[in-house]
C-alpha positions as CSV (number, residue, x, y, z in Angstrom):
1,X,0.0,0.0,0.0
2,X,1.3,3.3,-0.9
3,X,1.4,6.4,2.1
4,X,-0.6,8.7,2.0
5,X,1.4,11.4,2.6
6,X,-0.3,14.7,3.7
7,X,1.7,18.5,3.2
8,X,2.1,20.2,6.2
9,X,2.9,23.8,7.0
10,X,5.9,24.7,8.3
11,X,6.7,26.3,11.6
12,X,8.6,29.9,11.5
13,X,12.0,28.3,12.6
14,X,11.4,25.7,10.5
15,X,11.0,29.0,7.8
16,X,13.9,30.7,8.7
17,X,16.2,27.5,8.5
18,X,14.9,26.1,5.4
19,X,15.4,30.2,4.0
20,X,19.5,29.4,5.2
21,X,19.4,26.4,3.3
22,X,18.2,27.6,-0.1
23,X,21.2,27.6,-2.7
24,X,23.4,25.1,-0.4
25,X,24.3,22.1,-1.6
26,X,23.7,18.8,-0.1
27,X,27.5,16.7,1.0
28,X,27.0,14.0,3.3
29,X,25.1,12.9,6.1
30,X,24.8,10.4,9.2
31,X,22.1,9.5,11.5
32,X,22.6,9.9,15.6
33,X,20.7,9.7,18.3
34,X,17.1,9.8,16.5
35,X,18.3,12.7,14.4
36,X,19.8,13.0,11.1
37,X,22.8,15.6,10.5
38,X,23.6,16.8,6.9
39,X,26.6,18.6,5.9
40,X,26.3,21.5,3.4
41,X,29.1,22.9,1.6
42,X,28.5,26.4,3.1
43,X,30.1,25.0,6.2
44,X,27.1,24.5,8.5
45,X,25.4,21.2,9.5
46,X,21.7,21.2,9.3
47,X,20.0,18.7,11.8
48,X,16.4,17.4,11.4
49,X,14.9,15.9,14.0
50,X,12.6,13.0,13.7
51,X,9.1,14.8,14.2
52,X,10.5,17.3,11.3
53,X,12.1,20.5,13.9
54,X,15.3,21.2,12.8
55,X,18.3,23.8,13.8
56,X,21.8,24.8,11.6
57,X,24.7,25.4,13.0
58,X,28.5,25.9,11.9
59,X,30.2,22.2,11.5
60,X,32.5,23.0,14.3
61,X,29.5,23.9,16.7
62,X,27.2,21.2,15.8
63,X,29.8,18.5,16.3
64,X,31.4,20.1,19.3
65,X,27.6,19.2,20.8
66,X,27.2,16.0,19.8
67,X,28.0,13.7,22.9
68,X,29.4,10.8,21.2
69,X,33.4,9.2,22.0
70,X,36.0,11.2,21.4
71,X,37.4,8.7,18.6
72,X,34.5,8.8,16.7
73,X,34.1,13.0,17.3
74,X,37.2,13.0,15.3
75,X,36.0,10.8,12.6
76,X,33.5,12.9,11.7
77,X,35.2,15.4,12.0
78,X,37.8,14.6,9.4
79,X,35.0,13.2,7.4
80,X,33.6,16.7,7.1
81,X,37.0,18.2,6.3
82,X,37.3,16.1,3.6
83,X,33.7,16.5,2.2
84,X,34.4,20.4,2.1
85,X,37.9,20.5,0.4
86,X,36.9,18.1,-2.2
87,X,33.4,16.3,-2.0
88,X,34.8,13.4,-4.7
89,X,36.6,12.2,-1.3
90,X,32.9,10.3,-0.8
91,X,34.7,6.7,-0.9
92,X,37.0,7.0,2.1
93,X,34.7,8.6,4.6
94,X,34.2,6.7,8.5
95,X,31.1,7.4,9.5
96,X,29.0,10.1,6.7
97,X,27.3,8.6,3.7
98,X,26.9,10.5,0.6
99,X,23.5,11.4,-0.8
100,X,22.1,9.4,-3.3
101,X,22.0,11.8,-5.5
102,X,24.0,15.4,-5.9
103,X,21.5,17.9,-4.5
104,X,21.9,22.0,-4.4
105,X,18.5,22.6,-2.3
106,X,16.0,24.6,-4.2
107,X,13.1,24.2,-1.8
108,X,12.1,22.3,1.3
109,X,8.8,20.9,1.5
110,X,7.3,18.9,5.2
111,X,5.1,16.0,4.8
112,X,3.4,13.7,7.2
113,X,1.6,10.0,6.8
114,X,0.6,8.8,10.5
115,X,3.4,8.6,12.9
116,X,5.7,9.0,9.6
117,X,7.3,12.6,8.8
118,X,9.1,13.5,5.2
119,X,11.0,16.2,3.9
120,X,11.2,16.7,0.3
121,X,14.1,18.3,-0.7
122,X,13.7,20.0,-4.2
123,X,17.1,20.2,-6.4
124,X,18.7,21.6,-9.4
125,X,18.8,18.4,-11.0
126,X,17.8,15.8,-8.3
127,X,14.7,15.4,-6.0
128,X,15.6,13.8,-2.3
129,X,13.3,12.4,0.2
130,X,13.8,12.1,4.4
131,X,11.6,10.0,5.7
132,X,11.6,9.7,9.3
133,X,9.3,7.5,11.7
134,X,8.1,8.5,15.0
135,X,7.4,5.2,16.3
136,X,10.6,3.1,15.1
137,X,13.1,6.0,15.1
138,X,14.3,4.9,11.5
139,X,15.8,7.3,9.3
140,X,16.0,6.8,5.7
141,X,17.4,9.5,2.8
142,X,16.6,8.4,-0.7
143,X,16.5,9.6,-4.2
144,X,12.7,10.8,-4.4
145,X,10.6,8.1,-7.0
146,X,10.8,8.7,-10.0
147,X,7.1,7.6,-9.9
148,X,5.9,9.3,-7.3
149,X,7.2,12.8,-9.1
150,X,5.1,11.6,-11.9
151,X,2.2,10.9,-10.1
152,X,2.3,14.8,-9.0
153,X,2.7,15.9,-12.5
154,X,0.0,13.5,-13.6
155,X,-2.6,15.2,-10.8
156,X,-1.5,18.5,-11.4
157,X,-2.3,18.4,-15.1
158,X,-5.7,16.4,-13.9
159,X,-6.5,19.5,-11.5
160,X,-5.6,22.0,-14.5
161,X,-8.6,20.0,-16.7
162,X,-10.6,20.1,-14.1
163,X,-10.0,23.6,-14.1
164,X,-10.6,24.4,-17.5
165,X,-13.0,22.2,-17.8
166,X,-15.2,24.3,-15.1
167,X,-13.9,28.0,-16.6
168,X,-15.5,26.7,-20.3
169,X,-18.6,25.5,-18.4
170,X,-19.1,28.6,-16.3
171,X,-18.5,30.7,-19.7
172,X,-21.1,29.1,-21.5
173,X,-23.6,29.6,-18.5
174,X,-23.3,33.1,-18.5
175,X,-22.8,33.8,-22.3
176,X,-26.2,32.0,-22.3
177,X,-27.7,34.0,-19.5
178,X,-26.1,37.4,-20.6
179,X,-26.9,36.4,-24.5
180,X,-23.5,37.8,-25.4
181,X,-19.3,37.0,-24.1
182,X,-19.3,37.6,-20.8
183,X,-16.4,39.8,-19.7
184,X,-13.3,37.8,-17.0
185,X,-14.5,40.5,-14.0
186,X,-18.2,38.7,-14.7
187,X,-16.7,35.6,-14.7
188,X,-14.9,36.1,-11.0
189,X,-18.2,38.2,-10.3
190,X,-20.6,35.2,-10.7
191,X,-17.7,33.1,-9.8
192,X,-17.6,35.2,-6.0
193,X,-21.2,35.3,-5.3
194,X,-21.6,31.3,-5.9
195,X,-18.9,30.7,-3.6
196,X,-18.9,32.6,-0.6
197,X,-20.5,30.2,1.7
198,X,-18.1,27.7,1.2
């Protein structure tokens, strides 16, 4: 069965990171402790917790706060150094994982399906998906389906038939009731007074 998944609106943090986000480009990323921490090439780590919040904060900062072993601290750490100097270091990081897909973030959009949250992360030439699960605490960062982006083109163009569809019916109404072309402001007019109980 495929989720359902509802759009959700976003909080006004969730606003103001996403703005800081817009033009950065997707490096690397690890899950810890029921949050998931990508790198960005402007230098900061964005974190996304599982019920969708999320903060960003300068590499240095964000893994300073992590409380994980020192060893590992360092790992990332030098994972993250390489990822910034040259990201086509991807095959001997530690502990971050590439994205699936190269991904300069375009747009940000928060989903939710039950105890399920996604972020849909719109990019120049790749879509990527979060998907993150309230009850099991799983992450999961994937290409977004190819399918699924069709599926939204395929309803979209369904919803602009519709659309039209109802504009040529409405026209032919009135040109019948006016006995001439009604003009667009009698359209909206007619359009306005049928509506506004709804």
């Amino acid at each position: 069965m495929t989720d359902i998944w509802t759009q959700k609106d976003t909080t006004t943090h969730q606003d103001h990171v996403i703005a800081h986000l817009l033009g950065a480009t997707f490096l690397g990323y690890f899950v810890f402790d029921e949050a998931l921490y990508i790198l960005l090439d402007i230098g900061f780590v964005w974190t996304i917790l599982l019920d969708g919040e999320m903060g960003l904060l300068p590499h240095p900062v964000a893994i300073s706060e992590l409380d994980i072993e020192g060893a590992v601290k360092n790992q990332i750490k030098t994972d993250i150094d390489m990822l910034l100097s040259n990201s086509l270091a991807a095959e001997n990081l530690l502990h971050l994982q590439p994205p699936p897909n190269q991904c300069q973030i375009k747009d940000v959009r928060f989903f939710a399906s039950g105890d399920r949250r996604r972020l849909v992360i719109i990019g120049e030439e790749a879509n990527l998906a979060i998907e993150m699960s309230l009850a099991t605490a799983e992450v999961q960062v994937m290409t977004l389906n190819d399918d699924e982006k069709r599926d939204n083109e395929t309803e979209r163009t369904k919803l602009e038939e519709v659309a039209q569809t109802e504009h040529e019916y409405l026209h032919r109404r009135l040109r019948e009731e006016l006995g001439r072309e009604p003009t667009e402001e009698e359209l909206d007019s007619w359009l306005r007074q049928h509506t506004e109980g709804y």
